[in-house]
C-alpha positions in Angstrom: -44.9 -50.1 -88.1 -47.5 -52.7 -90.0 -49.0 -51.6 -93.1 -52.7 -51.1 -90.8 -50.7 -48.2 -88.8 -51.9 -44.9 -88.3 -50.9 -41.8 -89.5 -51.4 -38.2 -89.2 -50.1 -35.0 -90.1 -50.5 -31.4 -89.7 -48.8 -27.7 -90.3 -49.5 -25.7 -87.5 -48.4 -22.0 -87.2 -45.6 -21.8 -84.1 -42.3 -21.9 -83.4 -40.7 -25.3 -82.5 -40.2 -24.6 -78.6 -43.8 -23.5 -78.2 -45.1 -27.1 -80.1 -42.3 -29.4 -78.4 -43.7 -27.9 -75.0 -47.7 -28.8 -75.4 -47.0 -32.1 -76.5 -44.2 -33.1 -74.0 -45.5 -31.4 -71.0 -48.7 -34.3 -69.9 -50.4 -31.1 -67.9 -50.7 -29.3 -71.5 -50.9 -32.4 -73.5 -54.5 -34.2 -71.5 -56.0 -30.9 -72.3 -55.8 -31.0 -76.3 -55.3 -35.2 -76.6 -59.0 -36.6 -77.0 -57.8 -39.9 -76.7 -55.9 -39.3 -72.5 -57.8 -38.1 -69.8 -54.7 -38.0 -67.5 -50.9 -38.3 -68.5 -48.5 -38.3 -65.7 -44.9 -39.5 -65.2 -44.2 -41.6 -63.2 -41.8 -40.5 -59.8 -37.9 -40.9 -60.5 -38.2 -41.9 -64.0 -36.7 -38.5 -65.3 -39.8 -37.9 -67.4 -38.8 -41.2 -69.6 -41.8 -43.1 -67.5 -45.5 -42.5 -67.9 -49.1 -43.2 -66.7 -51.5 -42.6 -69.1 -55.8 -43.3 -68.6 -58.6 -42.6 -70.9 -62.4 -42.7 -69.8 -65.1 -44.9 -71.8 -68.4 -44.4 -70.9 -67.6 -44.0 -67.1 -64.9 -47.1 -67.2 -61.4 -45.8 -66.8 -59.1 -47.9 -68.8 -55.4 -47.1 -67.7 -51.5 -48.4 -69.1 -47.9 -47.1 -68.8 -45.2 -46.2 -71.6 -41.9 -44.9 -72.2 -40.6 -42.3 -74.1 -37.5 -40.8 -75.6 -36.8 -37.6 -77.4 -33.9 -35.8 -80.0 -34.0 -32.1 -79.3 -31.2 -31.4 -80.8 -30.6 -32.2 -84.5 -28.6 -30.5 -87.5 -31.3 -30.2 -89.8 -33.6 -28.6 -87.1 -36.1 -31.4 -86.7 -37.0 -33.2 -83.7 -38.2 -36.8 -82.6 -40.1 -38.4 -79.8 -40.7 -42.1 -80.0 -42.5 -44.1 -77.3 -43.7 -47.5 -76.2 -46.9 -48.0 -74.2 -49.1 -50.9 -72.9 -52.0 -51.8 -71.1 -52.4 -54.4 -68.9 -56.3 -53.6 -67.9 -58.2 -56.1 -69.5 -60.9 -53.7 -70.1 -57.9 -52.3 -72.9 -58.2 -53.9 -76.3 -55.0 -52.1 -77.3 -52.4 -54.6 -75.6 -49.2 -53.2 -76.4 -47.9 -50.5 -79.5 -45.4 -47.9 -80.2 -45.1 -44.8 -82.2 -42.9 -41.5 -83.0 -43.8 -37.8 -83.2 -42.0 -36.0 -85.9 -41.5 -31.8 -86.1 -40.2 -30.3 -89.0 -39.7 -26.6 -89.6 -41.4 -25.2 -92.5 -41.7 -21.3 -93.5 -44.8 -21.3 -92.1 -44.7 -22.7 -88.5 -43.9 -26.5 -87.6 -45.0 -29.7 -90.1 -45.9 -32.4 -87.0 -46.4 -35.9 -87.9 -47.3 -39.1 -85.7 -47.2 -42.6 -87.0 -48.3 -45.3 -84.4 -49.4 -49.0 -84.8 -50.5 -51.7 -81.5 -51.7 -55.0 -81.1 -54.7 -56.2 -79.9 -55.6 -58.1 -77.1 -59.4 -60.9 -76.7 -57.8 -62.7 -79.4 -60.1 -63.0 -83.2 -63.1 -61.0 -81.0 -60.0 -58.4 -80.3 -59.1 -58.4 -84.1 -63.1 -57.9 -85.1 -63.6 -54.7 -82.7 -60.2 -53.1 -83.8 -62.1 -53.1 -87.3 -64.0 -50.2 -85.9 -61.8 -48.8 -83.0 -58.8 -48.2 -85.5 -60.5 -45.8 -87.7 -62.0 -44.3 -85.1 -58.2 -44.1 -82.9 -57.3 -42.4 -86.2 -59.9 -40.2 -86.7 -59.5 -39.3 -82.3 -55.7 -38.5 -83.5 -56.5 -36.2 -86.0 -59.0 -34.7 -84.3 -56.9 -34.1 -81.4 -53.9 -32.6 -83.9 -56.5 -29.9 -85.5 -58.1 -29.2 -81.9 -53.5 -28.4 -80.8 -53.6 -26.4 -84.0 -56.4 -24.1 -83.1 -55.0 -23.5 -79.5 -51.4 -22.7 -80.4 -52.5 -20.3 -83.7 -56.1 -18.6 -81.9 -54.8 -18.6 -78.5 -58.3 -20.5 -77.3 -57.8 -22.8 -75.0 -59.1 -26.4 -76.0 -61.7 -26.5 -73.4 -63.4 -23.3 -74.6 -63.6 -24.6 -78.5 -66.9 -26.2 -79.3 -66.5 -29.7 -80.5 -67.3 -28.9 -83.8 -64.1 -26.5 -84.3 -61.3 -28.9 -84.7 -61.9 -31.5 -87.4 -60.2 -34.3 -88.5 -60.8 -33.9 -92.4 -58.1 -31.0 -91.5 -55.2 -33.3 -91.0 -53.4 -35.5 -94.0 -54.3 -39.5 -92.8 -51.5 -40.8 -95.3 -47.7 -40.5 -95.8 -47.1 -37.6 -98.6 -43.8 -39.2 -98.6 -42.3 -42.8 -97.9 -39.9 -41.9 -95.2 -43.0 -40.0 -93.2 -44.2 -43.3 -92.3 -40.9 -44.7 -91.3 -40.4 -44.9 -87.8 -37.1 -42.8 -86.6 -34.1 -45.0 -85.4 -34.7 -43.5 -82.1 -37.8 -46.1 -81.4 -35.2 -49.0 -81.4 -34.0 -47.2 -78.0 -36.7 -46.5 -76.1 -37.0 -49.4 -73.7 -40.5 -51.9 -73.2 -42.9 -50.1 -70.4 
């Protein structure tokens, strides 16, 4: 990850199983992600291969990724790293990668993302990701607070106003240096 990556990170109050499923599951996770109108994966990829599409004023800008996850670790945490890329030139994002990170706390489940990309257009690409990236990060954080308010109130995303989940909710910068280091398990997730 490049010192411009993004970063977010929230507590919310649920058990581990419950916050593994609505992020790992596309069907749950397109309902709470601002950022994907549709995840899917993609047929005989054992759920490492996705499709993933957003929609921008009416345009529907699509790319694939890969994922990988760690269920099953002594301290209790878990991992899911990915790789995703876009080859619609309508995409500025050209290619990136990132990790999810959920650690048990007393009072639910701390869940972290870090995530950088490159660009694509070249110095025009470079000038519009002045204003996209801070408002991908702000989309993130968003999306994490509007996931928080589903799993602790019960209300589904769709029936929250848009002014319920908010972004000033979520910490935007590592607490700790090893927050923002990717896990080990990104080096195994193959290119999309």
């Amino acid at each position: 990850m490049g010192r411009r990556s993004l970063y977010v990170e929230t507590v919310i109050h649920t058990d581990m199983d419950t916050l593994w499923r609505y992020t790992q599951e596309p069907s749950l996770h397109q309902r709470w992600d601002l950022r994907f109108a549709e995840i899917h994966y993609l047929p005989d990829s054992d759920g490492k291969r996705f499709r993933y599409a957003t929609r921008i004023l009416g345009l529907t800008v699509a790319g694939t990724g890969t994922n990988a996850g760690e269920r099953s670790r002594s301290d209790g945490t878990r991992t899911s790293a990915l790789r995703f890329a876009s080859a619609d030139p309508l995409s500025l994002i050209r290619s990136g990668s990132g990790y999810w990170r959920y650690t048990p706390t007393q009072n639910g489940v701390r869940f972290v993302t870090g995530f950088d990309y490159t660009t694509r257009w070249g110095p025009l690409g470079k000038l519009a990701d002045l204003l996209f990236r801070p408002l991908f990060g702000w989309a993130t954080a968003w999306s994490f607070d509007r996931l928080r308010l589903w799993l602790e109130t019960d209300t589904p995303p769709e029936s929250l106003s848009l002014l319920a989940p908010s972004a000033a909710r979520c910490v935007r910068r590592p607490t700790r240096d090893r927050d923002a280091v990717p896990p080990q398990l990104l080096s195994k997730v193959d290119k999309p």
